[in-house]
C-alpha positions as CSV (number, residue, x, y, z in Angstrom):
1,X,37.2,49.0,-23.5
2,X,38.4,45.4,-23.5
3,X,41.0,46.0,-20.9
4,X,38.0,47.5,-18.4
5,X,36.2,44.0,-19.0
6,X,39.5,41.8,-18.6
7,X,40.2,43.9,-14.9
8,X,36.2,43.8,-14.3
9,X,36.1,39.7,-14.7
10,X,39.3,39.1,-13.6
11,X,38.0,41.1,-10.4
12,X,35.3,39.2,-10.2
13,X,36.9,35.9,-10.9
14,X,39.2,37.1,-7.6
15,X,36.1,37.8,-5.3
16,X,34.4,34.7,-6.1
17,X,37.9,32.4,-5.3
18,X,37.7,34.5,-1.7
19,X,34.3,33.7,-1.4
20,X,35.0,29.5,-2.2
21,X,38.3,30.0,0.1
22,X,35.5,31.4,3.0
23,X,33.3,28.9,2.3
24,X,35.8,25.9,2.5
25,X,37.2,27.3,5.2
26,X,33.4,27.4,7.1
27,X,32.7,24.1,5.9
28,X,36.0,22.7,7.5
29,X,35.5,24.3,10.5
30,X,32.3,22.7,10.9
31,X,33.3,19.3,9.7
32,X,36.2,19.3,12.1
33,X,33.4,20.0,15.2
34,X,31.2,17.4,13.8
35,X,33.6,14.9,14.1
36,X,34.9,16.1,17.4
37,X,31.2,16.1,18.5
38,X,30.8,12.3,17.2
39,X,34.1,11.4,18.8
40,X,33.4,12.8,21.9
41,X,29.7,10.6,21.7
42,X,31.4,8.0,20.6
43,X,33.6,7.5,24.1
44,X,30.8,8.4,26.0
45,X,28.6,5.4,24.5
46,X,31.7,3.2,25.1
47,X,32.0,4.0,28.8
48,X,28.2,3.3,29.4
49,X,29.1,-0.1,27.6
50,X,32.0,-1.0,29.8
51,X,29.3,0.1,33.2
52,X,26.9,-1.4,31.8
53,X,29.1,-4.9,31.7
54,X,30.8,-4.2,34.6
55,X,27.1,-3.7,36.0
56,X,24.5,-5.5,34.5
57,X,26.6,-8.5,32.1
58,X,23.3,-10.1,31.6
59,X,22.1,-7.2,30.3
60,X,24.9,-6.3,27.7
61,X,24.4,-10.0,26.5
62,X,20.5,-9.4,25.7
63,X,21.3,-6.0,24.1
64,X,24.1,-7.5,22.1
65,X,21.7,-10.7,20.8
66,X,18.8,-8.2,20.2
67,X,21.0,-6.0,18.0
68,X,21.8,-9.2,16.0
69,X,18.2,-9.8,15.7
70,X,17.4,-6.6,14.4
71,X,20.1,-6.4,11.9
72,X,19.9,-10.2,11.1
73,X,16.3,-9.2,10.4
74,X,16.8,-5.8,8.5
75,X,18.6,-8.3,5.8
76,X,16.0,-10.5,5.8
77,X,13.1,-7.8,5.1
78,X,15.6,-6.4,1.9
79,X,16.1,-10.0,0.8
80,X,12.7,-10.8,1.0
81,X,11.9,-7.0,-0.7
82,X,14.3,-7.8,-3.5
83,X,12.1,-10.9,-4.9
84,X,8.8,-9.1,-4.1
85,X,7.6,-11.8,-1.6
86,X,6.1,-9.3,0.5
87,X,3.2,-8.3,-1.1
88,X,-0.3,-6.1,-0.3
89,X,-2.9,-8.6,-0.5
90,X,-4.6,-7.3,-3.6
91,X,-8.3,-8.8,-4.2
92,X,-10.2,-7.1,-1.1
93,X,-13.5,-8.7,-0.9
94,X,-17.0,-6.5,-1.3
95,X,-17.5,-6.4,2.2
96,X,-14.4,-4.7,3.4
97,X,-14.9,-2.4,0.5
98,X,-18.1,-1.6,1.6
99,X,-17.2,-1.3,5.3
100,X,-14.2,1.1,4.1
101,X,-16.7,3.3,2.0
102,X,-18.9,3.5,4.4
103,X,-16.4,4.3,7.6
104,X,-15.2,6.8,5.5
105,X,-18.8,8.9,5.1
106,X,-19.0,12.4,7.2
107,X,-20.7,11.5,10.8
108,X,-20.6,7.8,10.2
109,X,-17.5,7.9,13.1
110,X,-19.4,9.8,15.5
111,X,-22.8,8.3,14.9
112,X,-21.0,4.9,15.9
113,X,-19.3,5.9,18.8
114,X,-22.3,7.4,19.9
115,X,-24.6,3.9,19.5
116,X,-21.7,2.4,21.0
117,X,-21.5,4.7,24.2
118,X,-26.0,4.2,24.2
119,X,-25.2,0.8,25.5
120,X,-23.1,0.8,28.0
């Protein structure tokens, strides 16, 4: 009885190692056209650079100091994130609470369009 269950698991143990083996195999396959794929996007980004300079130079400069911008500002917003300085203003007064309670009643949207569209 014990020998049927060592030849069942070890079967088992066997079919599940070929399955792993399959799905490395997939998965390899896949990463190797992914990077392929980015490789191929890569020099196709860098030839539209190197038109683009050859092209427009003035261009390539303001793309270049934007991108700067952005990322100089992307740190800035974590910094700034980090020590909580940007902050929700948290004491709304009675009248914006009021106006949001009210623009949020059913026909309150339409019935002000519709005063609004009387006048002109």
């Amino acid at each position: 009885m014990s020998m049927n269950l060592d030849e069942a698991s070890l079967e088992t143990v066997q079919q599940r190692l070929l399955e792993e083996l399959e799905a490395q195999q997939r998965l390899q396959s896949e990463l190797s056209a992914a990077l392929e794929s980015e490789r191929s996007l890569r020099l196709e980004n860098d030839l539209l650079w190197a038109y683009l300079q050859r092209k427009y130079p003035n261009r390539v400069k303001d793309a270049q100091q934007l991108l700067q911008r952005m990322a100089e500002g992307s740190d800035l917003t974590v910094e700034l994130q980090k020590q909580g300085e940007i902050q929700a203003p948290k004491n709304r007064t009675l009248r914006k609470r009021v106006r949001g309670a009210l623009g949020k009643l059913p026909g309150v949207h339409r019935a002000y369009h519709g005063l609004k569209n009387l006048g002109k």
